[in-house]
C-alpha positions in Angstrom: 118.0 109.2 82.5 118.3 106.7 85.5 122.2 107.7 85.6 120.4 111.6 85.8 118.0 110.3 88.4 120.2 108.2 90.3 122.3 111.4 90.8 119.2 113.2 92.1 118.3 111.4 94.6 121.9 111.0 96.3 122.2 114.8 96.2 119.0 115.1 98.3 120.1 112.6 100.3 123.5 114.7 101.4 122.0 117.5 101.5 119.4 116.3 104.1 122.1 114.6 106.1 124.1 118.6 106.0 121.3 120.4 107.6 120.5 117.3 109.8 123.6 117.6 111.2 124.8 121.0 111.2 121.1 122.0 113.2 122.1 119.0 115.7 126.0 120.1 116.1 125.5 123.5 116.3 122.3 124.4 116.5 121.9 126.5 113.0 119.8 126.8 109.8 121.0 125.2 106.8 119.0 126.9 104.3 118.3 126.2 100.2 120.5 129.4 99.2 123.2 128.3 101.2 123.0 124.8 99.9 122.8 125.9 96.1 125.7 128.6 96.5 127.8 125.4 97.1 127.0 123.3 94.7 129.9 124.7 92.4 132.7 123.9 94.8 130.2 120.4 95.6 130.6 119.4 91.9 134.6 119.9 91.9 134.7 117.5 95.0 132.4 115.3 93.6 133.0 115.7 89.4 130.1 112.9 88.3 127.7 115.3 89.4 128.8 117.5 86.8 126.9 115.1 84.2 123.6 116.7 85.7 122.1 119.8 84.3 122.9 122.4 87.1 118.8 123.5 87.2 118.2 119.9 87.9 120.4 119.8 90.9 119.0 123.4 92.0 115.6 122.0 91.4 116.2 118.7 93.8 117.5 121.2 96.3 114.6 123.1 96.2 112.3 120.1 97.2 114.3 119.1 100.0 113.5 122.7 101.0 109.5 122.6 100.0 109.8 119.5 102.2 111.3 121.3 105.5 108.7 124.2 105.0 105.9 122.1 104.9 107.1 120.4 107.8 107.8 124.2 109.7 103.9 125.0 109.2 102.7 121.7 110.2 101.7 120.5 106.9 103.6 117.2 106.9 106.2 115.4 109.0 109.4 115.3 109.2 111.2 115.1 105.3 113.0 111.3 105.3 115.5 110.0 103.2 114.9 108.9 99.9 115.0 105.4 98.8 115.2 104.1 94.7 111.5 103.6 94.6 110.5 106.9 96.5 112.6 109.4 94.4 111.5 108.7 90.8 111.5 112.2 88.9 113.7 114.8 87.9 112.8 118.5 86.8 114.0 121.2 84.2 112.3 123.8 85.4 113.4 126.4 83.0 113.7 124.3 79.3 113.0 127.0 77.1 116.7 129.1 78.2 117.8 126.1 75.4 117.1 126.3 72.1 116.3 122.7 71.0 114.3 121.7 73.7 111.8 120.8 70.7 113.8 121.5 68.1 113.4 118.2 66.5 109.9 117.0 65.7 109.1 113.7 67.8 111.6 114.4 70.1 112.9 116.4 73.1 116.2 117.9 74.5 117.1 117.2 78.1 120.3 118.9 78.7 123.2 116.5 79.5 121.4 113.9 78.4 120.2 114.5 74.4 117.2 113.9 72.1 114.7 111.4 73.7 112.0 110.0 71.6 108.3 111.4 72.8 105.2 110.6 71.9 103.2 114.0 73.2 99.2 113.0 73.8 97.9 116.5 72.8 99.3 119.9 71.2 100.7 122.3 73.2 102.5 126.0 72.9 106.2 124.7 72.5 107.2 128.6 73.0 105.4 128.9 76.1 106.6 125.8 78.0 107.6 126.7 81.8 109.2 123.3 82.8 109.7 119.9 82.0 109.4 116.8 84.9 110.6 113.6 83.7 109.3 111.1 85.9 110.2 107.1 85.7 107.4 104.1 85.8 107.3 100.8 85.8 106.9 100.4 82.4 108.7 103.6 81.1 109.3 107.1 81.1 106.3 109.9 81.6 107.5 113.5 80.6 105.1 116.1 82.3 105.2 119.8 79.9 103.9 122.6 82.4 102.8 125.6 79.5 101.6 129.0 80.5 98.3 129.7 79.0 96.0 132.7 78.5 93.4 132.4 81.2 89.9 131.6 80.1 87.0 133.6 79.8 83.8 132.8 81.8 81.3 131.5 80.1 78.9 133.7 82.3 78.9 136.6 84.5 77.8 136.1 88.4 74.7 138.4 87.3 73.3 135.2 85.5 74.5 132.6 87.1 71.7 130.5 89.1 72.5 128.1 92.3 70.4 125.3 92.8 69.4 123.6 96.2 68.3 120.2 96.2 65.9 119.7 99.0 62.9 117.2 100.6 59.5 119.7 100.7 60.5 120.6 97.2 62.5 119.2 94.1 65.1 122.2 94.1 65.1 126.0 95.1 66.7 128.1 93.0 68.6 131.3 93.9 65.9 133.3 92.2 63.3 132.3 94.6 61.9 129.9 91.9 60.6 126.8 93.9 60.4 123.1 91.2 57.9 120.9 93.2 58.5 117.4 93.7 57.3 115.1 91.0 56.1 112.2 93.8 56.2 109.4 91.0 55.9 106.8 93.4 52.8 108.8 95.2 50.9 109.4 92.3 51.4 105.9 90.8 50.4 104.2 94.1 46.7 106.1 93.6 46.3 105.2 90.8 44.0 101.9 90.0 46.5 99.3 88.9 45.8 97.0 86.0 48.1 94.1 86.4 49.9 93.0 82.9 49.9 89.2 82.1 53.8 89.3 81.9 54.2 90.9 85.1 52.1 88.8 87.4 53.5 87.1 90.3 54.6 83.2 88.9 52.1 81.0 91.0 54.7 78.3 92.8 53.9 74.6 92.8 51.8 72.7 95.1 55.1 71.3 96.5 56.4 73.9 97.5 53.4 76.5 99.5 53.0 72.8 101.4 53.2 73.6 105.5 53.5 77.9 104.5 50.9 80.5 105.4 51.5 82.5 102.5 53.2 81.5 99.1 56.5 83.4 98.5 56.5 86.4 96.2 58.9 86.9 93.7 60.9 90.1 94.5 62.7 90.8 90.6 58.5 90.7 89.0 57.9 92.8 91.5 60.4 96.0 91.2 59.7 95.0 87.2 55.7 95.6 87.6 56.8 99.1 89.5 59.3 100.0 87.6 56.8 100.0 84.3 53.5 101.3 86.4 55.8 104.5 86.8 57.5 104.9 83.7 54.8 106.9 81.8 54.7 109.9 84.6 58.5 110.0 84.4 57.8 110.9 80.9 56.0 113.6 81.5 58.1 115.9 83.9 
């Protein structure tokens, strides 16, 4: 697989350096149809490409191409060359045209290269699989499976679907003109009269330390404890 995406990566490489210099020399469009119509007499010149699936190579012509279109609209700059450690996958984008892609359980079949051990994370349609990207990490191989699947049913219509605002007057307004006020925990607590626990009172300092201050220091964690628990119970009930 690194011999596949070694291979990969040089082709896009040449073919970037073509249209580079044909648009500089004279002033035309190198475009992906003209590059892939020439990839037959490119692989007689050049007869180690001919260890790569020819989909790959069309495929790794194609992104050079995505690359320059995104660049036309102003989507991205300009497509650079591609180093080892920014080219790192490879594509099959039409697996099922062979056979025995999955043929073998635990395994799968990338052409020109043979059975590869895989270890798939969930189930998946093997009959219905669109394209396979084989991408290289640090610490091994990551095959992504791209499946066509039925699309799937809405749980509920628009006619009962409900939007919810979230607002400062009110808790939330809902798109059916139903208003939930706002529970004011912290208002309705702070009216209340307070009857301070034993636990959560204020630890009295020492002598030795309220010496030369106004007022003795407070601790802040009893505090936001005492508060915490004096509006608990109206939490409860909302």
């Amino acid at each position: 697989m690194i011999r596949t995406l070694i291979m990969c990566r040089k082709l896009y490489n040449r073919a970037k350096e073509q249209r580079d210099t044909v648009y500089h020399q004279e002033g035309r469009t190198v475009t992906y149809a003209m590059q892939q119509n020439e990839l037959p007499a490119f692989k007689k010149e050049f007869p180690e490409y001919k260890e790569v699936h020819s989909q790959v190579l069309q495929d790794c012509l194609r992104r050079l191409d995505d690359a320059y279109q995104r660049f036309f609209r102003g989507e991205a700059g300009f497509p650079h060359y591609k180093s080892a450690d920014r080219y790192l996958s490879f594509t099959y984008p039409q697996p099922g045209a062979v056979d025995k892609t999955f043929a073998r359980d635990g395994y799968v079949y990338l052409s020109k290269i043979g059975f590869v051990r895989m270890r798939a994370h969930r189930p998946f349609d093997r009959a219905n699989v669109t394209q396979i990207n084989v991408k290289r990490h640090s610490d091994g191989w990551i095959a992504g499976i791209g499946v066509n699947i039925e699309a799937a049913e809405a749980s509920q219509t628009a006619e009962t679907a409900v939007g919810i605002d979230v607002g400062l007057r009110t808790f939330a307004a809902l798109s059916d003109e139903t208003k939930v006020d706002n529970p004011r925990h912290l208002r309705r607590a702070e009216k209340m009269p307070w009857v301070v626990p034993e636990s959560a009172r204020f630890p009295q300092p020492a002598e030795s330390q309220t010496e030369g201050r106004e007022h003795p220091p407070e601790s802040g964690a009893s505090a936001e404890r005492f508060l915490a628990q004096a509006i608990a119970p109206h939490r409860s009930e909302t």
